[in-house]
C-alpha positions, 0 to 999 in steps of 0.5 A: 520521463517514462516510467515501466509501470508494467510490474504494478499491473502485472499481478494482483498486490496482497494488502499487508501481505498474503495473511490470515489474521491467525497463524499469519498476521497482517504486516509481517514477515509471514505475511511478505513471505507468503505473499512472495511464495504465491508470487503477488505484490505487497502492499505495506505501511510505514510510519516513522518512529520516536527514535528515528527508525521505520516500521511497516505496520497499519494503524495509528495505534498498536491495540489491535495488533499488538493489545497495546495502548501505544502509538505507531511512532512511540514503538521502541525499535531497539525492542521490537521482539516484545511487539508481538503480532496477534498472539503470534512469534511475529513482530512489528518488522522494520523497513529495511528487515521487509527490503531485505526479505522481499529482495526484489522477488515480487512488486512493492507497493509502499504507502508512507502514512500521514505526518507532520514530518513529511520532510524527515520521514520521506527522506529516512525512506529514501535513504533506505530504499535509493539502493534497492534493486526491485520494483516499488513504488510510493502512494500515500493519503498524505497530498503532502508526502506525495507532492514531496516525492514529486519534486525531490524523486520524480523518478519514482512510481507515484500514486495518491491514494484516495478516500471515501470520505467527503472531506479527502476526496475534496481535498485530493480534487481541490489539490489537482494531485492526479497532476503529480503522479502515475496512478491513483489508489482509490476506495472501491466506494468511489466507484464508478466515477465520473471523476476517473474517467475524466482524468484517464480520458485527458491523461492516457498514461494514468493507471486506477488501482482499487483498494480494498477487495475482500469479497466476490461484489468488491471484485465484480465492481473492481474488475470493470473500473480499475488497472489492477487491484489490492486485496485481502483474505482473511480466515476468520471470515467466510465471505471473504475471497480466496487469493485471486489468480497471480496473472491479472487478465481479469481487470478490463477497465472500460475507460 
């Protein structure tokens, strides 16, 4: 079956959002808000909570984010407006809160995080998200998750994301997931690669987005070797870019 994989290389997606790590906190509400005002993509996270619920935030614990010493999945979601953001109003937003906000106004790129519990996260995210009329897709690290969304969904936009470190890079090659999906995510630290090219030479349809651009040498090398880029600004630091223009005519990949 063909997908339209246009919309995810039609303008550049904004890592958790359009933030500034001040006034705009990654993941948030703000952050959705803004990135929809200056008309990008999203990029955002989702983990499953010890009650069942799902939240769109980052890392694995909430110290940085929130000064708390407690995991994603341990969030109490029925108090959620005392997981304040980076000494901000913001809180940790749920799933269906960013559906709601972003009502299909701009892309959605949706990375589901690494489980254990693969079967019932991928399944609460689908419930959520099997009525919602915008555009999104589905990437993860996790090869688990995304061979899960292969089979049940295949209808889905798919896309494996890909590290730098040895021991996920071989696991991603090992595993052959570029079969299983419609574009890989890849850390900008794996480029050139000969591995990209080799697999967009046999597979024509195959898109390479690159993650994360946060200055002017990451775009230069991004430029030449990916379909579309995720990419971060961030106020507290000076040699980070400004947001790039919101038509991407400036990726050329040369294979």
């Amino acid at each position: 079956m063909k997908k339209d994989t246009k919309w995810l290389t039609a303008t550049p997606v904004a890592h958790r959002g359009l933030h500034n790590n001040k006034t705009l906190p990654e993941n948030s509400l703000g952050a959705f808000e803004n990135a929809i005002k200056h008309g990008y993509g999203i990029e955002f996270d989702v983990w499953l909570t010890n009650d069942k619920e799902l939240i769109v935030h980052h890392d694995p614990k909430l110290n940085r984010t929130c000064g708390r010493n407690e995991k994603a999945t341990q969030v109490d979601t029925s108090k959620l407006e005392e997981y304040k953001l980076m000494n901000t109003d913001y809180s940790i937003p749920t799933f269906k809160q960013t559906l709601e906000l972003v009502d299909g106004q701009v892309g959605l790129v949706i990375e589901i995080k690494p489980t254990k519990l693969v079967e019932e996260t991928c399944s609460k995210v689908w419930d959520i998200l099997k009525d919602y009329k915008g555009n999104y897709c589905i990437e993860s690290f996790d090869p688990y998750v995304v061979r899960w969304w292969a089979q049940n969904h295949p209808e889905i936009i798919l896309g494996q994301l890909c590290d730098w470190y040895t021991f996920h890079r071989i696991m991603v090659k090992t595993m052959k997931q570029y079969r299983f999906v419609d574009f890989l995510a890849t850390s900008l630290k794996n480029l050139p690669s000969k591995y990209y090219q080799k697999i967009c030479k046999e597979n024509p349809d195959m898109l390479i987005i690159g993650w994360t651009v946060r200055t002017q040498d990451n775009f230069d090398l991004a430029v030449a070797n990916v379909d579309n880029i995720i990419f971060e600004t961030n106020d507290k630091n000076d040699t980070y870019i400004a947001p790039p223009s919101t038509t991407n005519d400036f990726c050329h990949r040369e294979y």
